[in-house]
N, CA, C and O atoms as a Tripos MOL2 file, in Angstrom:
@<TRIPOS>MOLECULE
protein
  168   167    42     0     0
PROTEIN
NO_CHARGES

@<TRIPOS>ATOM
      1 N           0.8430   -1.1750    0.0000 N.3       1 UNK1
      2 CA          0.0000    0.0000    0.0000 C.3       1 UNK1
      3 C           0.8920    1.2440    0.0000 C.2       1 UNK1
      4 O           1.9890    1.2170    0.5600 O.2       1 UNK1
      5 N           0.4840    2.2090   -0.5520 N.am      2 UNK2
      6 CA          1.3290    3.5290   -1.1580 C.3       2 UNK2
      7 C           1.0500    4.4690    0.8130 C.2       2 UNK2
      8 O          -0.0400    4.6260    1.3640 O.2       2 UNK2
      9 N           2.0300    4.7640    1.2060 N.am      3 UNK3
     10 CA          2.1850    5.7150    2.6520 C.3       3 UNK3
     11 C           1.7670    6.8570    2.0020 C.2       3 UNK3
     12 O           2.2260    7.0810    0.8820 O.2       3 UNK3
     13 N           0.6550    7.9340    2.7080 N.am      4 UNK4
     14 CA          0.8560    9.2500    2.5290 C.3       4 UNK4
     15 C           1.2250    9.7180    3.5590 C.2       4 UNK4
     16 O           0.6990    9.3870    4.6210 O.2       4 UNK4
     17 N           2.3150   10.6840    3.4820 N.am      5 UNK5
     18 CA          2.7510   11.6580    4.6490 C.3       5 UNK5
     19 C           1.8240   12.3830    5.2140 C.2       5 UNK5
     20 O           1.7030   12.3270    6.4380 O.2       5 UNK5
     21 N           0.9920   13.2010    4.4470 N.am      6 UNK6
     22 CA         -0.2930   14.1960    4.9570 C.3       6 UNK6
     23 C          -1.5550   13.3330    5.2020 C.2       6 UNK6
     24 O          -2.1970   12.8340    4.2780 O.2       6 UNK6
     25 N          -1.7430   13.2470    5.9970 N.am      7 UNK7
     26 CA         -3.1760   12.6880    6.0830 C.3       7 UNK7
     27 C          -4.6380   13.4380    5.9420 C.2       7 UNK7
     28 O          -5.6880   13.1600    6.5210 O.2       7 UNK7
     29 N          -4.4870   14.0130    5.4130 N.am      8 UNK8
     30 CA         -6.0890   14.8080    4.5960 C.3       8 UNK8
     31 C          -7.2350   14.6470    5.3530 C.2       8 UNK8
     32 O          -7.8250   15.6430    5.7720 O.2       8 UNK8
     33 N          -7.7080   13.3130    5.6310 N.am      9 UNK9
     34 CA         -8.8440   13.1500    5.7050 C.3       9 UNK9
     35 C          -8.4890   12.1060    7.1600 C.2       9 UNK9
     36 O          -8.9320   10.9770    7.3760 O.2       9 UNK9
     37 N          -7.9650   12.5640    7.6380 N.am     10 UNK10
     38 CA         -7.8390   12.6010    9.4680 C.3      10 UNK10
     39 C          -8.5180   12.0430   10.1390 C.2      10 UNK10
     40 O          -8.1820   11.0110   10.7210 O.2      10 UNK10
     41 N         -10.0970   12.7990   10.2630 N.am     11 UNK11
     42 CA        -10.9060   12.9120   10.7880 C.3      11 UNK11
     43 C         -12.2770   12.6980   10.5380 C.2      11 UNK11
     44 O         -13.2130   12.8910   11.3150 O.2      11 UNK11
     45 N         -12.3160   12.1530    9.0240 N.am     12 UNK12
     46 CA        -13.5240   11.7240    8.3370 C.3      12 UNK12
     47 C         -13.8650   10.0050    8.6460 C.2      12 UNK12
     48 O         -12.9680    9.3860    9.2180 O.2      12 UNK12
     49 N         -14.6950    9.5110    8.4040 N.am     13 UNK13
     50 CA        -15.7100    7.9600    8.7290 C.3      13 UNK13
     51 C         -16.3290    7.7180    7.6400 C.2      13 UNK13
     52 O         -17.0030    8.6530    7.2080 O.2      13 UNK13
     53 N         -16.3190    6.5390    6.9130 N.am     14 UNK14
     54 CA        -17.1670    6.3270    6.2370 C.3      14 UNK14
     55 C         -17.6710    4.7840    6.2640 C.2      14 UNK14
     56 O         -17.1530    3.9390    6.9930 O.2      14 UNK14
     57 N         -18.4510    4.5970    5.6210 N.am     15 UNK15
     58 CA        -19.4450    2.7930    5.1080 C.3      15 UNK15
     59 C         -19.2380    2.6850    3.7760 C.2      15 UNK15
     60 O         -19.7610    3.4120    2.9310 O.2      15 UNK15
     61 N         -18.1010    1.3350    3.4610 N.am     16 UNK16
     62 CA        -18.1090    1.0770    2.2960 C.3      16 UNK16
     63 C         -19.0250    0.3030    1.7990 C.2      16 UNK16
     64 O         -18.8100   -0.8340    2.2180 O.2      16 UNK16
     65 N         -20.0230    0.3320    1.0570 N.am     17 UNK17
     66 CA        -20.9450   -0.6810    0.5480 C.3      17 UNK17
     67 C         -20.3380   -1.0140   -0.8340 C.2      17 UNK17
     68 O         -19.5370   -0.2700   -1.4000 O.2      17 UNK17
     69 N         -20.7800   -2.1920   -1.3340 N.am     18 UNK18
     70 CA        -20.6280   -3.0530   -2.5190 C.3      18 UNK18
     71 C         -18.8790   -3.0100   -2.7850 C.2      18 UNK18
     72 O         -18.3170   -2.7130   -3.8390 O.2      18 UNK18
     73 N         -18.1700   -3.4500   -1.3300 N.am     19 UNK19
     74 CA        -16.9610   -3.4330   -1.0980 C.3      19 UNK19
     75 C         -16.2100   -4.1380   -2.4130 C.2      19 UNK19
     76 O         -15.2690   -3.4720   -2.8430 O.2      19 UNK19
     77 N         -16.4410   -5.1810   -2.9980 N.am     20 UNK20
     78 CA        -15.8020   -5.4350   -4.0510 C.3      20 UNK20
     79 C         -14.2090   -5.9290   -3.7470 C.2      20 UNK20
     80 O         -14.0280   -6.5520   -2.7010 O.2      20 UNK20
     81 N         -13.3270   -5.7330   -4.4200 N.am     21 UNK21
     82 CA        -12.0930   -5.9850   -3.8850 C.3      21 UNK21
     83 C         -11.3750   -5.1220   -2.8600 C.2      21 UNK21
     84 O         -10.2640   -5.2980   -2.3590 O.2      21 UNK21
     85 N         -12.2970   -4.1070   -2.6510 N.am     22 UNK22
     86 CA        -11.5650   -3.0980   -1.3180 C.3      22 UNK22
     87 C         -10.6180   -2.2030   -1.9610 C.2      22 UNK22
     88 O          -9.9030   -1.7980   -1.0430 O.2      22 UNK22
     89 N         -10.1770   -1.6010   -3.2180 N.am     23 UNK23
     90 CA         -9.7580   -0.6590   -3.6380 C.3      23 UNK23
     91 C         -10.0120    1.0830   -2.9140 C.2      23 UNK23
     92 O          -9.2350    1.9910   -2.6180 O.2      23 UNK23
     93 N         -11.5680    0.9020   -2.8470 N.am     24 UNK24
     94 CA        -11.7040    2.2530   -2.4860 C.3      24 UNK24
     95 C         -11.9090    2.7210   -0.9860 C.2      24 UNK24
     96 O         -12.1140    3.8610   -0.5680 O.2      24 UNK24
     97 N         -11.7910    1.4660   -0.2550 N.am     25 UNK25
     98 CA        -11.3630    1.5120    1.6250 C.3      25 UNK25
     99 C         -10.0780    2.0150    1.4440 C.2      25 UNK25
    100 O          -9.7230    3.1750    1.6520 O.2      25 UNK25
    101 N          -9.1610    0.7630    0.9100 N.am     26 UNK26
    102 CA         -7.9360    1.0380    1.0530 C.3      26 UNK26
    103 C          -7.4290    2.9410    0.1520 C.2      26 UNK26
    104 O          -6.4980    3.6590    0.5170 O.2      26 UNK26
    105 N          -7.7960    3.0480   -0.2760 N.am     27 UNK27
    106 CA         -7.2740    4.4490   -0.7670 C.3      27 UNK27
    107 C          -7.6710    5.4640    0.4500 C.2      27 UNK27
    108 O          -6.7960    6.0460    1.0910 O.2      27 UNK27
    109 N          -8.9790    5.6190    0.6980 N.am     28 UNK28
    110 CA         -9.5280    6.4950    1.7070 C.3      28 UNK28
    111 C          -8.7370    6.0240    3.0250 C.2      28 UNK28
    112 O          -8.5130    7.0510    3.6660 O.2      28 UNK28
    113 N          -8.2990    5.0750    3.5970 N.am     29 UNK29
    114 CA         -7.9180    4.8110    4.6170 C.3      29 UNK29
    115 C          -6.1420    5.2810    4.4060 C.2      29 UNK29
    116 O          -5.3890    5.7310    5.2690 O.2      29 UNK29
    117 N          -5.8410    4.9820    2.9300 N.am     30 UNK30
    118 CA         -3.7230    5.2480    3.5160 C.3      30 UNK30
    119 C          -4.0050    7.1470    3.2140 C.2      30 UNK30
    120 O          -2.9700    7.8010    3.0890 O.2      30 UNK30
    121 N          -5.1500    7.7970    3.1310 N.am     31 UNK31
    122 CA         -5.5360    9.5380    3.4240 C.3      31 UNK31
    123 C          -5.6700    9.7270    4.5320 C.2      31 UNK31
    124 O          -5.4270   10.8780    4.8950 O.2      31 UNK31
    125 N          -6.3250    8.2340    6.1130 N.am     32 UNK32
    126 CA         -6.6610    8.8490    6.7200 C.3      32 UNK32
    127 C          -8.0590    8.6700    7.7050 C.2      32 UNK32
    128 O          -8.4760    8.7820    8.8580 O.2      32 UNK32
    129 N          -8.3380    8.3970    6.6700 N.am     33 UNK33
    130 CA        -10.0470    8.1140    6.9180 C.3      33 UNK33
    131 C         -10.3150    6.8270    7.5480 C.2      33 UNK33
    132 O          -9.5400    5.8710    7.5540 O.2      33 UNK33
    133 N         -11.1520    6.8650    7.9300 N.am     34 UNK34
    134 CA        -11.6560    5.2680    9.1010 C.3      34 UNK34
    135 C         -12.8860    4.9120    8.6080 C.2      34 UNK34
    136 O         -13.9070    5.6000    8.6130 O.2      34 UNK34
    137 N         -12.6830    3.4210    8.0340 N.am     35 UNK35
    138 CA        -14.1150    2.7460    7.4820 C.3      35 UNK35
    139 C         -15.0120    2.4050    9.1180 C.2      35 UNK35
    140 O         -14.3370    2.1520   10.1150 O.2      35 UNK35
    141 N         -16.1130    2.4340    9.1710 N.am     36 UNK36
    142 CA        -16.8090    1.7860   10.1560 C.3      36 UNK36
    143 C         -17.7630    0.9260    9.5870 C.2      36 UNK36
    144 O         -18.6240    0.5400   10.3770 O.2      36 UNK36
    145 N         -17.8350    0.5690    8.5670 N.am     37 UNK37
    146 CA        -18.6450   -0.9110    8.5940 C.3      37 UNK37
    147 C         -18.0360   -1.0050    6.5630 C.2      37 UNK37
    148 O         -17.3360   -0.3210    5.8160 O.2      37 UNK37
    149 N         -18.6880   -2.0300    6.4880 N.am     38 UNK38
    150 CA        -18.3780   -2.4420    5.4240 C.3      38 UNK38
    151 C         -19.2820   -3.5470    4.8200 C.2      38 UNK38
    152 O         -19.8460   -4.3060    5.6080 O.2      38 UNK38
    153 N         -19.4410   -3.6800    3.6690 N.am     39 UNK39
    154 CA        -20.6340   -4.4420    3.3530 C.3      39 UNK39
    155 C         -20.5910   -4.7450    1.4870 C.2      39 UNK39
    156 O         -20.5460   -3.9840    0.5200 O.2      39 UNK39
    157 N         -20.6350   -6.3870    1.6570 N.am     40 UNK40
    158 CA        -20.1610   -7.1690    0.0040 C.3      40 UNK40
    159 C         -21.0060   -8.1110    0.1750 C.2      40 UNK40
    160 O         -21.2080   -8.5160    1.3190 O.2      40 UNK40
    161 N         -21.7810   -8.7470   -1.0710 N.am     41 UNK41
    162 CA        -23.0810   -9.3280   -1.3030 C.3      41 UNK41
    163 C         -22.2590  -10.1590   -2.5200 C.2      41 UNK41
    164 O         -21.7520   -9.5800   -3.4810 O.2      41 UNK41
    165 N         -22.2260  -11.2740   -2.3620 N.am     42 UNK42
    166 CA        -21.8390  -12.5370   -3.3560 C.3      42 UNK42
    167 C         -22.9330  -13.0120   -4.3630 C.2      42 UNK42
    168 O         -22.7030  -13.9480   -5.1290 O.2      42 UNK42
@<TRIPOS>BOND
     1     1     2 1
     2     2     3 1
     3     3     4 2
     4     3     5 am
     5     5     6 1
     6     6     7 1
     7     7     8 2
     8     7     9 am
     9     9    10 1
    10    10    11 1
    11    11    12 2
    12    11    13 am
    13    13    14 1
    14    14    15 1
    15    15    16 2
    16    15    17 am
    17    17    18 1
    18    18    19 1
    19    19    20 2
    20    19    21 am
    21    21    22 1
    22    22    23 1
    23    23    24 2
    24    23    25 am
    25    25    26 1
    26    26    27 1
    27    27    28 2
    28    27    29 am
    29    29    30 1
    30    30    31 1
    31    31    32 2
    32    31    33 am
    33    33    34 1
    34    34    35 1
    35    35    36 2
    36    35    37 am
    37    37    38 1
    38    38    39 1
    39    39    40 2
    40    39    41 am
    41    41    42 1
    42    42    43 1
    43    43    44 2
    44    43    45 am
    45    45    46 1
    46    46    47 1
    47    47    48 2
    48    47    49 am
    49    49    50 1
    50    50    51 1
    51    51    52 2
    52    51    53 am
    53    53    54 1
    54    54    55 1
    55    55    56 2
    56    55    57 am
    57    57    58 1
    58    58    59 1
    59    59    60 2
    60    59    61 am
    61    61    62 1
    62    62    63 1
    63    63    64 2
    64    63    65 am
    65    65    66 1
    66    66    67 1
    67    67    68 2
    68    67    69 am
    69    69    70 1
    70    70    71 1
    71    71    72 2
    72    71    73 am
    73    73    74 1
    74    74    75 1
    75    75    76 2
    76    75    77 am
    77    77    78 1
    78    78    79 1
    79    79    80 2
    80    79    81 am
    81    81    82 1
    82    82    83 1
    83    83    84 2
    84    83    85 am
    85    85    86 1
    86    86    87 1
    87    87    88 2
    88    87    89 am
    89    89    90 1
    90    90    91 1
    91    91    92 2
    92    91    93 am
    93    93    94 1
    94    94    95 1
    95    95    96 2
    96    95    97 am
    97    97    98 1
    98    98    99 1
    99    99   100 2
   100    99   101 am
   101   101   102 1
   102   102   103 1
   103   103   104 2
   104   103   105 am
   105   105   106 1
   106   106   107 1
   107   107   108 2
   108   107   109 am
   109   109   110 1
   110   110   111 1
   111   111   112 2
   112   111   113 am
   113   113   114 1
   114   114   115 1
   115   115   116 2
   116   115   117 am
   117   117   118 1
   118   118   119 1
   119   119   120 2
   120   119   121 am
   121   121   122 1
   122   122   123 1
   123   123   124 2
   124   123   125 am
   125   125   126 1
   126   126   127 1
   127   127   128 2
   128   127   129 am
   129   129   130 1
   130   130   131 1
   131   131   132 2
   132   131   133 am
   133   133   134 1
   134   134   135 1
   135   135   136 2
   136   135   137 am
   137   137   138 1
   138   138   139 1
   139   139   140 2
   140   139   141 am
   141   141   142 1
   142   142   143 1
   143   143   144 2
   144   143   145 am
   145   145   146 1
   146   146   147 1
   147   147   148 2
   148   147   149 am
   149   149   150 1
   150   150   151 1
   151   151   152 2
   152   151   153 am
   153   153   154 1
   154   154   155 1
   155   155   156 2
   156   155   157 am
   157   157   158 1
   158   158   159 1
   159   159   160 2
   160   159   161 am
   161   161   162 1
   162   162   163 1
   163   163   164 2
   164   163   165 am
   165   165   166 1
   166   166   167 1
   167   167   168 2
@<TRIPOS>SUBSTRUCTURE
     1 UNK1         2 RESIDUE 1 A UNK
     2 UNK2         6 RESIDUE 1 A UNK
     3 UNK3        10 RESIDUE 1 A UNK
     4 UNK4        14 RESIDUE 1 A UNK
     5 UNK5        18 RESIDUE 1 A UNK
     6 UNK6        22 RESIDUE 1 A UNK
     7 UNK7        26 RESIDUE 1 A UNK
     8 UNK8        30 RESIDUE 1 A UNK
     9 UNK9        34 RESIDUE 1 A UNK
    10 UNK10       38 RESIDUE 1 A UNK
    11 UNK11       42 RESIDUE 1 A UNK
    12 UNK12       46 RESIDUE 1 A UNK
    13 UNK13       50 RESIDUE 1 A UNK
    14 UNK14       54 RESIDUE 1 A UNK
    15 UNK15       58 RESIDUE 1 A UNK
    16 UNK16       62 RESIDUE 1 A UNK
    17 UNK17       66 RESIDUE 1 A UNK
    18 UNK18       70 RESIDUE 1 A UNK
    19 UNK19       74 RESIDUE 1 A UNK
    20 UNK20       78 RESIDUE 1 A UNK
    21 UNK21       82 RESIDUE 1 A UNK
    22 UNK22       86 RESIDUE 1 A UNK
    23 UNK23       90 RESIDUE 1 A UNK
    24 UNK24       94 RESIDUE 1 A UNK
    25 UNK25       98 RESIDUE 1 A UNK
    26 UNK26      102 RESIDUE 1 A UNK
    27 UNK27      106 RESIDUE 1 A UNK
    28 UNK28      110 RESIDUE 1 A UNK
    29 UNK29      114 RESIDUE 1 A UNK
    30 UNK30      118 RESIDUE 1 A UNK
    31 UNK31      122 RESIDUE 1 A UNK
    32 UNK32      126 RESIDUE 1 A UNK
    33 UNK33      130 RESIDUE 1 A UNK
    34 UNK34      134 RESIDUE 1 A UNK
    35 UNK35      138 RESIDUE 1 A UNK
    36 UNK36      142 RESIDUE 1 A UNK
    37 UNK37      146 RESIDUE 1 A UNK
    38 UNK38      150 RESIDUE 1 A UNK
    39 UNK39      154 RESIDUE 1 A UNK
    40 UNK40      158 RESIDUE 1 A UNK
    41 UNK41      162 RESIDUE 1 A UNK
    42 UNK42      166 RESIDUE 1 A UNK
């Protein structure tokens, strides 16, 4: 996973739905951000 020095989005939360391979947790999270739930349907 790519380190960012600045963390941008610090202080933001989000719910990933139709998680998929987790691309777009993992981006929002190495900014910063904290998933609180998460949710993938097979």
């Amino acid at each position: 996973m790519i380190e960012i020095k600045h963390k941008a989005l610090k202080n933001i939360k989000f719910i990933d739905l139709f998680a998929g391979i987790g691309a777009f947790r993992m981006a929002l999270e190495s900014f910063g951000a904290k998933c609180v739930f998460s949710s993938e349907w097979n």
